[in-house]
C-alpha positions, -999 to 999 in steps of 0.1 A, spaced: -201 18 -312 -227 12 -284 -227 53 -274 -256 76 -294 -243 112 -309 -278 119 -307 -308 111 -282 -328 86 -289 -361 107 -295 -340 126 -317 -337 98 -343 -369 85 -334 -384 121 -343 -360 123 -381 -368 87 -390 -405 90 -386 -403 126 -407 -387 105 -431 -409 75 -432 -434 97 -438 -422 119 -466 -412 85 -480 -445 72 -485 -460 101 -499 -432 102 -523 -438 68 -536 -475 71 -535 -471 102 -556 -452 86 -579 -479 66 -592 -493 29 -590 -475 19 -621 -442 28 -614 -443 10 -580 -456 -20 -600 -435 -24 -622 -399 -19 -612 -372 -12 -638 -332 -10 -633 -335 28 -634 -362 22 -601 -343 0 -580 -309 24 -586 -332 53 -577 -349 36 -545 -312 23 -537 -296 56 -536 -328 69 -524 -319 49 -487 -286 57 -487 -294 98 -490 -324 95 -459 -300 78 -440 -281 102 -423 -316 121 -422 -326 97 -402 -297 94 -375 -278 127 -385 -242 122 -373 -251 93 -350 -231 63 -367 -236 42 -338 -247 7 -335 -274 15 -312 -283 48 -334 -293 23 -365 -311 1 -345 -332 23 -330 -340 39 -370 -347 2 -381 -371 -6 -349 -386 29 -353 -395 21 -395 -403 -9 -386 -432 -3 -361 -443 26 -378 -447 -1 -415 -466 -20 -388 -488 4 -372 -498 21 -408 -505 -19 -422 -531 -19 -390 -548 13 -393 -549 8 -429 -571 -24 -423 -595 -3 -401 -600 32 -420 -609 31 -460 -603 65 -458 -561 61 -448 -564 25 -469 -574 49 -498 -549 77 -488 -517 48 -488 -527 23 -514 -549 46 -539 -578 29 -555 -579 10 -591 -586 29 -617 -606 19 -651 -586 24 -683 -604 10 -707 -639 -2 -711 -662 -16 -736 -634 -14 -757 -627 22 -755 -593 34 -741 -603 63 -713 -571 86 -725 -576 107 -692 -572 77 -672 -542 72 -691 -524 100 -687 -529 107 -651 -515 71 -643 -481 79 -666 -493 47 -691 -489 48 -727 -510 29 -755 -483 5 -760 -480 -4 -726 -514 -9 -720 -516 -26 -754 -486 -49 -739 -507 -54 -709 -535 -70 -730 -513 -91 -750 -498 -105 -717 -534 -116 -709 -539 -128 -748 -559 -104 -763 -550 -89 -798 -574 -59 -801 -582 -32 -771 -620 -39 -788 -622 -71 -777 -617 -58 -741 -654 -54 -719 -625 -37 -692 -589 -32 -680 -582 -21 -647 -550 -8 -630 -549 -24 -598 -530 -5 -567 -505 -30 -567 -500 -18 -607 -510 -50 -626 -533 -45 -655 -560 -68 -649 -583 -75 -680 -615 -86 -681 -622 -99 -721 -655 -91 -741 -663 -127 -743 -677 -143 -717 -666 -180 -724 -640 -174 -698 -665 -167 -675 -688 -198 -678 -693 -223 -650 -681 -262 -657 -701 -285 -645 -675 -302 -618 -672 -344 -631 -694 -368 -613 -677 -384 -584 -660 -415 -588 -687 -442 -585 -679 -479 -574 -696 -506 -593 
């Protein structure tokens, strides 16, 4: 239970290999697909863990052995987070950047396709925010977290209120 098959910079060595071919996997698969998880996603990254796992520790089933893979992912998560924040070049590299699907209301196709989105889901996307037509649409923009923001043609929703007078005592 407590005794390693392996040493410890063995498993230290596999796990980060596989952190690593992790994350470029899922970046590779695409913005949208991490955004919007289906059943067929979750089974997938499921049975996805279970396969790396004895990548990660190879015949080592102790105790001791998983700990050391969980610490190991869980520094590097934390040391990526950190250099993220201070290089736009690695932020760009692990999150991707947004990227304009429609504007004016003109559907960029190319953009389309290279994200994996189809007209009705981006057509889904603007109904979600209330807008009928893709014309009334100034733009639409798949975020890195893959939401579809929309920003509408009409600018009414973009108007400042004047904030009410403050309560006056008489």
């Amino acid at each position: 239970m407590f005794s390693l098959a392996n040493p410890i910079w063995d498993i230290v060595l596999r796990t980060t290999s596989v952190y690593v071919i992790i994350l470029v996997g899922l970046r590779l698969a695409g913005k949208r697909e991490i955004g919007q998880m289906t059943v067929f996603d979750l089974v997938v990254l499921l049975l996805l863990a279970n396969a790396v796992q004895n990548a990660m520790v190879g015949p080592d089933t102790s105790l001791v052995g998983g700990i050391v893979a969980a610490l190991v992912l869980l520094v590097l998560n934390s040391v990526v987070a950190q250099l993220r924040l201070r290089s736009p070049r690695l932020r760009r590299m692990v999150e991707g950047s947004p990227t304009l699907l429609v504007l004016r209301g003109e559907v960029i196709p190319l953009h389309l396709q290279r994200e994996g989105i189809d007209q009705e889901t981006l057509e889904a996307a603007l109904r979600e925010h209330g807008i009928a037509e893709i014309s009334e649409v100034e733009i639409a923009v798949l975020e890195i977290d893959g939401s579809i923001s929309v920003v509408p043609k009409s600018h009414d929703h973009w108007s400042v209120k004047r904030a009410p007078k403050p309560f006056q005592r008489m």
